[in-house]
KEGU-989359 format. One record per residue (C-alpha): z, x, y; residue in one letter. Coordinates in steps of 0.2 Angstrom, whole numbers. Example, Ala and Ser with C-alpha at 12.3 -4.5 7.8 and 13.67 -1.06 7.14 Angstrom:
BEGIN
{{39; 62; -22}; "a"} {{36; 68; -5}; "s"} 
# end
This chain:
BEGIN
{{-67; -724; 36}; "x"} {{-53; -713; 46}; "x"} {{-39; -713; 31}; "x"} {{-53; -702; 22}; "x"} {{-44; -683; 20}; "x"} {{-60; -677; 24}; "x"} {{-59; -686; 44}; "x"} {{-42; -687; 43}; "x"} {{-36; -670; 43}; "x"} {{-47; -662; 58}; "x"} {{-42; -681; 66}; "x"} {{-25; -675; 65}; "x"} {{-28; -660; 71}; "x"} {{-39; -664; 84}; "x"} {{-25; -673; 92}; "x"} {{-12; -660; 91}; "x"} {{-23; -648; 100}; "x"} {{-25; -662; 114}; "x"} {{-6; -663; 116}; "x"} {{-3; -642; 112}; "x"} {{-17; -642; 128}; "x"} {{-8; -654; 139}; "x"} {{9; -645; 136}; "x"} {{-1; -625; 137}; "x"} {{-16; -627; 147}; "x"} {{-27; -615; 145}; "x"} {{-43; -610; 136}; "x"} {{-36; -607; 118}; "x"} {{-32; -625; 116}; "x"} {{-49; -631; 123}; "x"} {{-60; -621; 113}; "x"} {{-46; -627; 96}; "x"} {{-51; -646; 103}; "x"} {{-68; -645; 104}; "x"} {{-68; -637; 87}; "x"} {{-59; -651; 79}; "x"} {{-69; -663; 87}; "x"} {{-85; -655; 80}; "x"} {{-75; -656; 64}; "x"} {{-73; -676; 66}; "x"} {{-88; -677; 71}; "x"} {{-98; -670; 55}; "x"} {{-85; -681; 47}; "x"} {{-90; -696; 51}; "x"} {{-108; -693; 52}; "x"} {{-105; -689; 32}; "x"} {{-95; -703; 30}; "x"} {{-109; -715; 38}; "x"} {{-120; -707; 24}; "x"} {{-112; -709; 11}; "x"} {{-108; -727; 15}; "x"} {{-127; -730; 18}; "x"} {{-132; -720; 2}; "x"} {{-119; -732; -5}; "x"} {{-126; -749; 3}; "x"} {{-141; -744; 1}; "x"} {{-136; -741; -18}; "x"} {{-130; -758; -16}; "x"} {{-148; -768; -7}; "x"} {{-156; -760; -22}; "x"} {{-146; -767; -34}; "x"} {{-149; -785; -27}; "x"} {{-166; -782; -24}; "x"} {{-168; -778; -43}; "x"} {{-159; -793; -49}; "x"} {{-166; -805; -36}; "x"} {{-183; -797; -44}; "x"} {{-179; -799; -61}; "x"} {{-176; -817; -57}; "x"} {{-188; -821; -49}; "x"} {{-199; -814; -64}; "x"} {{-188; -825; -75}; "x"} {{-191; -841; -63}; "x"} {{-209; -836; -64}; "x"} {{-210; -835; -84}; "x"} {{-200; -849; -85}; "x"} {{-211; -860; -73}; "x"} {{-226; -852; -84}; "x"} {{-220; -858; -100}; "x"} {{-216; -874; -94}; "x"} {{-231; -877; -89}; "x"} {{-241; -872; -103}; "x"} {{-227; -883; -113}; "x"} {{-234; -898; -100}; "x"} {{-250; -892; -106}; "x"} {{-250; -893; -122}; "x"} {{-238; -909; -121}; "x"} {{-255; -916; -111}; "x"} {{-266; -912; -125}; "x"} {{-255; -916; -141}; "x"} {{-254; -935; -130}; "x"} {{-272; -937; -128}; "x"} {{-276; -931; -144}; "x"} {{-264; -943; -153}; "x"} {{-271; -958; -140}; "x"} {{-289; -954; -145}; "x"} {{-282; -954; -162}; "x"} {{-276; -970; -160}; "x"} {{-290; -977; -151}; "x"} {{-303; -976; -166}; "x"} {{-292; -983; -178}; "x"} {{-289; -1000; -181}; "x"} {{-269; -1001; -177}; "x"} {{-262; -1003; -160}; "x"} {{-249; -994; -149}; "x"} {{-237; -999; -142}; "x"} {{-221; -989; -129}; "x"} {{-205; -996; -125}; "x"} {{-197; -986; -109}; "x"} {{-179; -991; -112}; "x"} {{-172; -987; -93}; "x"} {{-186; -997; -84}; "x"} {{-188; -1009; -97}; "x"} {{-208; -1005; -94}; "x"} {{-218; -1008; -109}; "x"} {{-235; -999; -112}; "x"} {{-246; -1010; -123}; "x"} {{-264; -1002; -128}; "x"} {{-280; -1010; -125}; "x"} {{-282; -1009; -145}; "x"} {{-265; -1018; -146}; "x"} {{-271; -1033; -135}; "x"} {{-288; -1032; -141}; "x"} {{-282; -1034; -160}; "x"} {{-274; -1053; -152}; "x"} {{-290; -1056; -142}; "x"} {{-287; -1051; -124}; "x"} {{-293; -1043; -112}; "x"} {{-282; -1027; -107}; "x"} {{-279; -1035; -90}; "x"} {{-273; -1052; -98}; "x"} {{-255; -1046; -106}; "x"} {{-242; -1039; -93}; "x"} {{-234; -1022; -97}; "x"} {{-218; -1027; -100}; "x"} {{-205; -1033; -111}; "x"} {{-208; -1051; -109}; "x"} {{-227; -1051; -111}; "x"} {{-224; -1041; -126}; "x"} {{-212; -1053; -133}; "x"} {{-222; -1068; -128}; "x"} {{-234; -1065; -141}; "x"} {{-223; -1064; -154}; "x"} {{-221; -1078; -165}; "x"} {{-206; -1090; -158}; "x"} {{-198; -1091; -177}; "x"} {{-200; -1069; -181}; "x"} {{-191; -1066; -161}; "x"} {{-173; -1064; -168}; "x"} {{-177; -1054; -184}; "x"} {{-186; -1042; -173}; "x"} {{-174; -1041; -157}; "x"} {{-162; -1038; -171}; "x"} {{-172; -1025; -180}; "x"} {{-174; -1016; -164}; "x"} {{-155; -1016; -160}; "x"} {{-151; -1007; -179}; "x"} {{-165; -996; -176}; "x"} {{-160; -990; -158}; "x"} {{-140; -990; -163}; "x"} {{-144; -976; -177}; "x"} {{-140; -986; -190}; "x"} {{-160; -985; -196}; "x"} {{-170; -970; -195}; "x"} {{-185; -977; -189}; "x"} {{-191; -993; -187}; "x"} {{-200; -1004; -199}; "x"} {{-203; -1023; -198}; "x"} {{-216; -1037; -203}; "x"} {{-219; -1051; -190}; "x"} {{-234; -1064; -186}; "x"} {{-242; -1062; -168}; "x"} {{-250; -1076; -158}; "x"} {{-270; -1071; -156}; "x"} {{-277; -1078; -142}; "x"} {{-286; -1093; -149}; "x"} {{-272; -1099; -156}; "x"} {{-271; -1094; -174}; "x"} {{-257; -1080; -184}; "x"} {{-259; -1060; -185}; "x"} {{-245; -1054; -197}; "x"} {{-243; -1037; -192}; "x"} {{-231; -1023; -198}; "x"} {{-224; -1014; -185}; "x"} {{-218; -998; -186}; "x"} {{-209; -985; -173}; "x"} {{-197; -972; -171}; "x"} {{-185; -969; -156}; "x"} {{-185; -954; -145}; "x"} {{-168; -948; -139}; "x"} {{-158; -936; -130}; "x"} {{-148; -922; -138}; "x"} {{-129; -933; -137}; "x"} {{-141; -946; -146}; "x"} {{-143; -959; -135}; "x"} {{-161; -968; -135}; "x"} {{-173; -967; -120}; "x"} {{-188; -972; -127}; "x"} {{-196; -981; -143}; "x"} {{-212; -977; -147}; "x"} {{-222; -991; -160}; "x"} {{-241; -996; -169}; "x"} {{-243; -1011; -176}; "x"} {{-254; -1013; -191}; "x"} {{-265; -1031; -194}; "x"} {{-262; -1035; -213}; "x"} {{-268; -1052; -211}; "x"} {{-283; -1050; -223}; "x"} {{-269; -1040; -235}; "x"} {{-258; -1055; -236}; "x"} {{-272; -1069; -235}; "x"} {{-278; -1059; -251}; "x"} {{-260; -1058; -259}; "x"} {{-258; -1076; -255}; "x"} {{-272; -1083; -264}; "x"} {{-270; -1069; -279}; "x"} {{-254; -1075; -281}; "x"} {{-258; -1094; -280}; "x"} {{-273; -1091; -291}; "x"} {{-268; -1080; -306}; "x"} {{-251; -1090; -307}; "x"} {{-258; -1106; -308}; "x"} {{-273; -1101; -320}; "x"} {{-260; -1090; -331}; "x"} {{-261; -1098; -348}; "x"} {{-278; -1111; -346}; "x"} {{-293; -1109; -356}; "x"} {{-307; -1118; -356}; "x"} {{-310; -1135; -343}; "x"} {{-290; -1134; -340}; "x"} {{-296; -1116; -332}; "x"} {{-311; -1123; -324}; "x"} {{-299; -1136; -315}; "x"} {{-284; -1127; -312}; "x"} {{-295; -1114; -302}; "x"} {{-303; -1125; -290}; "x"} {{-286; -1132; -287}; "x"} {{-277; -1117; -284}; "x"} {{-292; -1108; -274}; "x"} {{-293; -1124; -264}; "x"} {{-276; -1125; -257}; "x"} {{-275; -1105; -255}; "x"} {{-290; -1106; -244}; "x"} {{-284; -1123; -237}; "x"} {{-303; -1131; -241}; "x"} {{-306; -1148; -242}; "x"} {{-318; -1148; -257}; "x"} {{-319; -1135; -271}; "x"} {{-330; -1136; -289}; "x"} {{-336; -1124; -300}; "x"} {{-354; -1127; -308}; "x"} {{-366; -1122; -325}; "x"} {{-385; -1124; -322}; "x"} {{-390; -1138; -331}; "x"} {{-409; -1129; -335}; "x"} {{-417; -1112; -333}; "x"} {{-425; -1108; -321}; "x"} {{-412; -1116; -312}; "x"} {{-416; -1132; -303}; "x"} {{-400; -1141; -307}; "x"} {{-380; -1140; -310}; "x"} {{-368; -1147; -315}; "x"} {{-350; -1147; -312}; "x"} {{-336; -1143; -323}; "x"} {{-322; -1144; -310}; "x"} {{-320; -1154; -294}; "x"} {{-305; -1155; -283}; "x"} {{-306; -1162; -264}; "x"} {{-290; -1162; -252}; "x"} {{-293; -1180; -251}; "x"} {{-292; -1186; -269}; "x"} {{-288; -1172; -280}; "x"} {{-296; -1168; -295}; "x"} {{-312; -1180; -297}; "x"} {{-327; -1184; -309}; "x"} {{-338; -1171; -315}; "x"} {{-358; -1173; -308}; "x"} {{-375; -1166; -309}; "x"} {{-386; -1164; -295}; "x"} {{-404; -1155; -291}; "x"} {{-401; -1138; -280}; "x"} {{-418; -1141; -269}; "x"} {{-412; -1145; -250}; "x"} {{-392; -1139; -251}; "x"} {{-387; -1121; -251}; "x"} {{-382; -1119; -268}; "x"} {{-399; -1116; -271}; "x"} {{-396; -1099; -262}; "x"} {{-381; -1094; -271}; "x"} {{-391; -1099; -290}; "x"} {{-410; -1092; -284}; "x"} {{-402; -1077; -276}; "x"} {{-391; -1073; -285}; "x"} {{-379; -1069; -270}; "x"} {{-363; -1077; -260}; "x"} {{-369; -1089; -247}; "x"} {{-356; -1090; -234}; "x"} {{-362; -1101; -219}; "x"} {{-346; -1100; -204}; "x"} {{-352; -1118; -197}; "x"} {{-368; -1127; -192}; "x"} {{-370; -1131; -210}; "x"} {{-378; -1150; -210}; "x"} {{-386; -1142; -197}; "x"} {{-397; -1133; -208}; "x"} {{-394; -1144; -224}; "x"} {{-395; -1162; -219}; "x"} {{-387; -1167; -236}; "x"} {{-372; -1159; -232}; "x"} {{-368; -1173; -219}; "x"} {{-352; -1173; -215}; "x"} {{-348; -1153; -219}; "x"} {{-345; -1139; -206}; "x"} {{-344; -1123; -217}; "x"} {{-350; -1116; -236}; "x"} {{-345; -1102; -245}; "x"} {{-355; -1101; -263}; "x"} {{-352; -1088; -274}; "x"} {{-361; -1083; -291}; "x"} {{-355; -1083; -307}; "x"} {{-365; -1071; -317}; "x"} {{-366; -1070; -335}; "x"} {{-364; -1053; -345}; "x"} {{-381; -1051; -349}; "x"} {{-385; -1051; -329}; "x"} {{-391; -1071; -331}; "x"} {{-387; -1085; -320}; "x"} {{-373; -1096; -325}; "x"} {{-368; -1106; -311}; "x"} {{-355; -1105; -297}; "x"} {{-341; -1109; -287}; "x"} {{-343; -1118; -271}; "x"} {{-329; -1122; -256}; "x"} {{-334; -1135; -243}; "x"} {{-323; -1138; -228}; "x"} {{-326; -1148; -212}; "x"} {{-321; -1136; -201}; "x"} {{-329; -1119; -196}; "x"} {{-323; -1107; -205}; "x"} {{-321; -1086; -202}; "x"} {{-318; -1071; -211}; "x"} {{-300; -1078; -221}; "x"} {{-313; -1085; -231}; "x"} {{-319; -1068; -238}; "x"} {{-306; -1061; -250}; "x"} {{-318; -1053; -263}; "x"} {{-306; -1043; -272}; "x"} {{-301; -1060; -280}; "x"} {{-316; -1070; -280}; "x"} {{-323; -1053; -292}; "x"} {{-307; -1056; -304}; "x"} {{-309; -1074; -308}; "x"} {{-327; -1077; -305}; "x"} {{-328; -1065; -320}; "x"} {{-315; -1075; -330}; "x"} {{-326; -1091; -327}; "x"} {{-340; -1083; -334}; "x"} {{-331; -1078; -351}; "x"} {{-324; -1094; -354}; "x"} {{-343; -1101; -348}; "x"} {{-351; -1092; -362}; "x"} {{-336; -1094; -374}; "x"} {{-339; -1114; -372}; "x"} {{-357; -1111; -371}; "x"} {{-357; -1099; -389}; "x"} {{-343; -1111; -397}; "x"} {{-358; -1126; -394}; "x"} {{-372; -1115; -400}; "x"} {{-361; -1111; -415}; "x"} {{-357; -1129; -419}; "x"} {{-376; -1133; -418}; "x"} {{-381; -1121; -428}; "x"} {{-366; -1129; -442}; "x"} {{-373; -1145; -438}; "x"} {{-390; -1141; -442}; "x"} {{-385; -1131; -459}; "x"} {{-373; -1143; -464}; "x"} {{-388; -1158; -463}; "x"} {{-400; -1147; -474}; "x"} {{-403; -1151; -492}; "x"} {{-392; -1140; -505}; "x"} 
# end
C-alpha cells in the first residue's frame, strides 16, 4: 500500500521535512511536516477505499457464484427428484402391469446376489409368497435339475454381451410336484463402461401351449395318411399316449334316439388295441356326452357318481357331431387317476373330432349306398 506514487510521494516528502526540521528548527519546517502528513493521511484513507471498493467488488463476486450455485444445486436436486418421481411411478405402474397379467417377474441384483421373486411368479408354481426365499438359491431351487446348466449358461452369454437380451425355455417344479415349462425372458441393466448390475426377467407358463403342441404333433402324425377304421384306431392310440390315459375308444350310436353305441376303436395302456363292443348309455357318463350333446369332463370321483365305472378315477367324453347338427357318437378317455386341466386341449379335439365325423358319415353313406345296390340289383329286370 506505501509503494503507491499517490502515498509514496508526500511519504517521501513528509520525511524530508522531519529531517530539514531537525537540522533548521523552526516553524517553516513544521507547518511543511504537518502538511505532508495531511497529505499521507488522505492517501491512505483513499487507498483503504479503493481496496474496500475492490474487496468489496471481490465478496460480491463470490456471493454471486456461491448463489448461482446454490440455485444450480437446487435445480439440480429438483430435477432429481422429480426424475425419482417419475422413476417411482413408471415402477409401480409396470408392477401393477405385471401383477394382472398372467406372467411372473422376476430381479436379479448382480452385487448382492439378492433375488426379487413376485408373488405372481411363486403363485404360478403353487406357493405362498412367503414360502420361496429371495435369492439365488431359492430361485434355482425350482428349476428343473436337468434345464440348470442351460440356464446358468444362458445367463453367463447374456450378461457377457454376447446376447442382447435374454431368452430361454426351461421346466419349473410346481409345488405339488408336477412340470411348468416356462419361457423366460430378460434383459440386463448396465452401467455406461457396460458392465452389468442388474438383470431384470418374467417368465411366461406355456405348459397348456406345449401340452397342445405335443398332442397335435402325436395326433395329426400318426393319423396322417389313415382312412376309415385304420383312422378310428390310430387316433385313440395316438390321443391315448399324448394324453397318457389308460383307456381311449371312439363310438357310433347304435339307434336313434340314442340309447346305445358302439365302438369302433378301443385302445387301453394295458393291452393295446382291443375288441370292438356295444353297450347301453343309461348309468355311465356317456349318456351325457350323447343326450347333451356336450364334453363331459369329470376331474375324479368318477365311480363315485357312476358305479359302473368301478375301477376309473376321471372321464373326459367329447361329441362327435355330424354335419347336419345330428348325434354321431364320441370319443371317450378313461384314466385311473384324477386328472386336471392337461386334459382340455380343445384346439385339437375340434380338428379331429370333425375328421371322425367325415370319415363316420363317409362309412355310413358308403353302407347306405351299397344297400341301396343291393336292393336294385335283387329287383326283377
Amino acid at each position: 500500500m506505501f509503494m503507491q506514487p499517490l502515498t509514496l510521494m508526500p511519504l517521501l516528502g513528509l520525511a524530508a521535512a522531519l529531517v530539514w526540521g531537525a537540522i533548521r528548527p523552526g516553524a517553516t519546517p513544521a507547518i511543511v511536516a504537518i502538511a505532508l502528513a495531511a497529505v499521507v493521511v488522505w492517501a491512505l484513507q483513499r487507498n483503504a477505499r479503493v481496496r474496500e471498493t475492490a474487496l468489496s467488488a471481490r465478496l460480491a463476486g463470490v456471493e454471486e457464484r456461491a448463489r448461482a450455485q446454490r440455485e444450480a444445486a437446487e435445480q439440480s436436486d429438483s430435477a432429481r427428484a422429480h426424475a425419482e418421481t417419475e422413476l417411482r411411478a413408471t415402477d409401480e405402474r409396470y408392477r401393477l402391469a405385471l401383477r394382472g397379467s398372467q406372467d411372473g417377474l422376476w430381479e436379479w441384483d448382480l452385487g448382492s446376489n439378492a433375488v426379487f421373486l413376485s408373488p405372481r411368479w411363486k403363485g404360478m408354481l403353487g406357493f405362498e409368497s412367503d414360502e420361496i426365499a429371495d435369492d439365488k438359491a431359492g430361485w434355482l431351487a425350482r428349476v428343473h435339475a436337468d434345464d440348470r446348466p442351460a440356464l446358468e449358461a444362458a445367463l453367463t452369454e447374456h450378461l457377457s454381451g454376447s446376447e442382447n437380451t435374454f431368452d430361454h425355455e426351461m421346466r419349473l417344479l410346481h409345488k405339488d410336484g408336477s412340470l411348468r415349462n416356462v419361457l423366460s425372458r430378460g434383459v440386463a441393466i448396465r452401467l455406461e463402461s457396460g458392465a452389468p448390475y442388474r438383470l431384470v426377467g418374467i417368465d411366461t407358463d406355456v405348459t397348456r401351449l406345449k401340452r397342445v403342441q405335443t398332442v397335435l404333433d402325436a395326433v395329426a402324425e400318426g393319423t396322417s395318411g389313415a382312412f376309415g377304421q385304420d383312422f378310428f384306431k390310430a387316433m385313440v392310440r395316438h390321443f391315448a399316449r399324448a394324453l397318457e390315459v389308460d383307456r381311449a375308444f371312439i363310438t357310433e350310436c347304435a339307434d336313434e334316439p340314442a340309447t346305445r353305441v358302439r365302438t369302433l376303436a378301443v385302445w387301453s395302456a394295458a393291452a393295446g388295441q382291443t375288441d370292438n363292443f356295444e353297450y347301453a348309455l343309461e348309468g355311465t357318463p356317456c349318456a351325457e356326452v350323447i343326450g347333451e350333446g356336450r364334453m363331459c369332463f369329470h376331474r375324479d370321483g368318477l365311480a363315485d357318481r357312476f358305479p359302473r365305472e368301478v375301477g376309473w378315477e376321471s372321464f373326459l367324453g367329447l361329441p362327435i357331431i355330424a354335419s347336419d347338427g345330428h348325434m354321431l357318437g364320441h370319443l371317450a378317455f378313461f384314466d385311473s387317476r384324477p386328472r386336471g386341466d392337461d386334459m382340455l386341449v380343445d384346439s385339437i379335439y375340434r380338428i379331429f373330432l370333425a375328421r371322425a365325423a367325415a370319415e363316420i358319415e363317409r362309412i355310413q353313406a358308403l353302407s347306405k349306398l351299397a344297400l341301396s345296390d343291393s336292393a336294385r340289383a335283387g329287383l326283377p329286370s
